[in-house]
N, C-alpha and C positions, 0 to 999 in steps of 0.2 A: 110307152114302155117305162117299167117301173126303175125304180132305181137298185140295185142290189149290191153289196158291199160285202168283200170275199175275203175271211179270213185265211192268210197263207202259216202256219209253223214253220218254225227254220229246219224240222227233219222233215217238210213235203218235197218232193221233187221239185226242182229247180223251174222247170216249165209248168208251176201252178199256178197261174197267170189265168185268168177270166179273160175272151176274147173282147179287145174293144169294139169290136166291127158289132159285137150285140148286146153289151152291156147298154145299161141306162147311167144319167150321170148324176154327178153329184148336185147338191143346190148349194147355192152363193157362188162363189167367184176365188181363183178361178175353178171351171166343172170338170170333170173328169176323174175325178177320184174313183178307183176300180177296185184296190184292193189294200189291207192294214196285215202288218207283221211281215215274219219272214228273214232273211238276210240278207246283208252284201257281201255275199260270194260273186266271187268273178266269173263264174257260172252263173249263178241267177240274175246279175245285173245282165250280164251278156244275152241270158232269154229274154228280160225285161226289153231291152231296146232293139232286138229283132223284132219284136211284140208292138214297137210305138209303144213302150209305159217307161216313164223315168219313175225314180226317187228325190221325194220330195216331202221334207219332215224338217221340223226345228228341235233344236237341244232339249230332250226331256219327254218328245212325243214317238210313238212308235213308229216305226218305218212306215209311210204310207205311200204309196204307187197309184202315178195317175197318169190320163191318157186325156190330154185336152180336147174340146172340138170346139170354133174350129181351131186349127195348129196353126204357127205362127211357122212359115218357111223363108227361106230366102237363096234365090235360085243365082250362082258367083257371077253368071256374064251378067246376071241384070243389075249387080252393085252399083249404088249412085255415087258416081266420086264426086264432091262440088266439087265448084271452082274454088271456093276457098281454103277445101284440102287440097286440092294441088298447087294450089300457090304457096304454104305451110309448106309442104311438103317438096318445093323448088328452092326453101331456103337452105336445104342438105340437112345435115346429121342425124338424119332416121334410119335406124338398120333392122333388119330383122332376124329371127335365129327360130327356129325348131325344134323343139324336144333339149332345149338348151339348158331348162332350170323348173321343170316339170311342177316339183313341190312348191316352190316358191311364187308360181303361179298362183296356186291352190288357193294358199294362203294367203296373195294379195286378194283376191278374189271374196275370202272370206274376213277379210276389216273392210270397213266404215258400210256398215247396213243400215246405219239407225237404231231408231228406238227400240225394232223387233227382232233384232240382234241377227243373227245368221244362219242357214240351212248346209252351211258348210263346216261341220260339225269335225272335231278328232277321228268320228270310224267313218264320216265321209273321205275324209282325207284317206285314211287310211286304204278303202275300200279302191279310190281310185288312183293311187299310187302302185297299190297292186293291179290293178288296169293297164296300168302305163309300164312295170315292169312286165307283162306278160305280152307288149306290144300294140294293146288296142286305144289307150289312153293317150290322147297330145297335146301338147301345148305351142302357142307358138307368140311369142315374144316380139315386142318392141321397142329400140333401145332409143335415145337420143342423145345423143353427147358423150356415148360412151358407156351410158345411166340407165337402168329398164325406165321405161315408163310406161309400161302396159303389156295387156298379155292376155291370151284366150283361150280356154282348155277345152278338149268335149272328147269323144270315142267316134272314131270312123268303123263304120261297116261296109262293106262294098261300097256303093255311089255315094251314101247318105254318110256325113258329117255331123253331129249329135253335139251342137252347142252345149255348154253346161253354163258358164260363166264368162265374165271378161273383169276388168279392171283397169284404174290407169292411175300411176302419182303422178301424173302431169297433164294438164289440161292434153283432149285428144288422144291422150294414150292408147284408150282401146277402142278408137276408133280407128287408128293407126294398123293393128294389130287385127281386127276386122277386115280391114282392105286388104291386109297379109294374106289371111286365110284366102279370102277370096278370090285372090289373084293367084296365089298356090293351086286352089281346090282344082280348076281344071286339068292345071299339070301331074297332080298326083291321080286323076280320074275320078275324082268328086263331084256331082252335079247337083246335091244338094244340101243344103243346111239347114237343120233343123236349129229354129230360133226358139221353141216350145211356145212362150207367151208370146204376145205383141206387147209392144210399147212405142212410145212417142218419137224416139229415137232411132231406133230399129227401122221404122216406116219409113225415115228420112233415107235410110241407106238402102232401101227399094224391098225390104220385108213385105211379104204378103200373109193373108189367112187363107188356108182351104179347107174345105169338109174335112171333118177326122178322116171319112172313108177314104176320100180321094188322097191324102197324107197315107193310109194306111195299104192302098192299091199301089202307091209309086215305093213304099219302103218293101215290099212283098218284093215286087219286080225288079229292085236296085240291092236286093243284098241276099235272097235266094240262092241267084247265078254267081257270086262270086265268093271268095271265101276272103279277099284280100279286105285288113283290120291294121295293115301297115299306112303311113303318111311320110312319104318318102319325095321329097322334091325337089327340084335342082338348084345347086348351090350354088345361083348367081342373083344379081341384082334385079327388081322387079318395077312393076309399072315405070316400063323407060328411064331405069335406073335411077328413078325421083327413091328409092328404099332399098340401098345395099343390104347384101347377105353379110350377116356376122360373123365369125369362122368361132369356132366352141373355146 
């Protein structure tokens, strides 16, 4: 199957999106690239990730939408806590919070990238701030000592959780804030996390790959049926209260 590359205008309808289930992919790394232009409207992002396509572009290049294969998932009861996070995390002062400082996520998220600077650009921000006031966009925080030190934002859709970024100014911070999510996820009705890429790290905390298709069979069947785009979960203390809830 060839590869084909779709250009989208920002006055096409919002579901002009190429199906990934029959597209061909891009070459080099990572593959998946579907589609170039377009907008971030909270509309078209919101078709994008019913779809399996995020946005993924650096300062100065056009919007470009891709749909990886295979997808990098991570299913919350399979999270690997080591032993060494919970022993860190039995020395106390870890809390966590919710939707507690949404922007400032963002933008931890978007310092120290490197050489190749960042894909979390002013109209990313922007694009997913309006996300997050319309209710679909969250973040969820980790504090220690009082101090963030990490934090993880992404869009929920029905079952499926849409990783976007993490961050930490303190060693383990967003791995801290990972375990949050994923000890949340079943309580708010989440059963999956979408990690988009694999990394080194990720694998350690029991990330898997599956087929695009097989990623795109369980996002069909986990956000279809529901319409809920809220992350609403209980505000108390987590994994055997080794990580109090923070109060706003």
């Amino acid at each position: 199957m060839g590869f084909r590359l779709q250009a989208i205008r920002p006055e096409d309808p919002v579901d002009s999106f190429p199906d990934p289930a029959t597209m061909g992919v891009a070459l080099g790394y990572p593959d998946g690239l579907l589609a170039i232009g377009g907008d971030l409207s909270p509309e078209r992002l919101i078709a994008a990730y019913t779809r399996g396509i995020f946005p993924w572009f650096n300062a100065g290049q056009p919007i470009l939408w891709w749909s990886p294969d295979p997808r990098a998932v991570l299913e919350p009861v399979q999270f690997h806590k080591s032993r060494s996070l919970i022993r860190m995390l039995r020395r106390g002062g870890w809390e966590y919070s919710v939707n507690n400082c949404f922007a400032r996520i963002v933008k931890g998220c978007a310092q120290n990238r490197g050489d190749h600077g960042t894909w979390i650009t002013a109209e990313m921000l922007a694009a997913y701030t309006s996300l997050h006031e319309l209710g679909y966009a969250h973040s969820i925080e980790c504090w220690f000592k009082g101090k963030l030190a990490g934090g993880i934002y992404g869009i929920r859709l029905g079952e499926l959780f849409f990783g976007e970024s993490m961050f930490s100014t303190i060693s383990n911070g967003s791995k801290v804030a990972l375990t949050a999510l994923a000890e949340l996820c079943p309580q708010a009705g989440v059963s999956l996390i979408d990690c988009q890429l694999s990394s080194p790290h990720l694998t350690t905390l029991g990330m898997v790959e599956i087929p695009r298709q097989a990623f795109l069979k369980r996002l069909a069947d986990n956000t279809q049926a529901s319409t809920q785009f809220t992350f609403c979960a209980p505000k108390k203390s987590i994994l055997d209260g080794l990580i109090r809830h923070r109060e706003a």
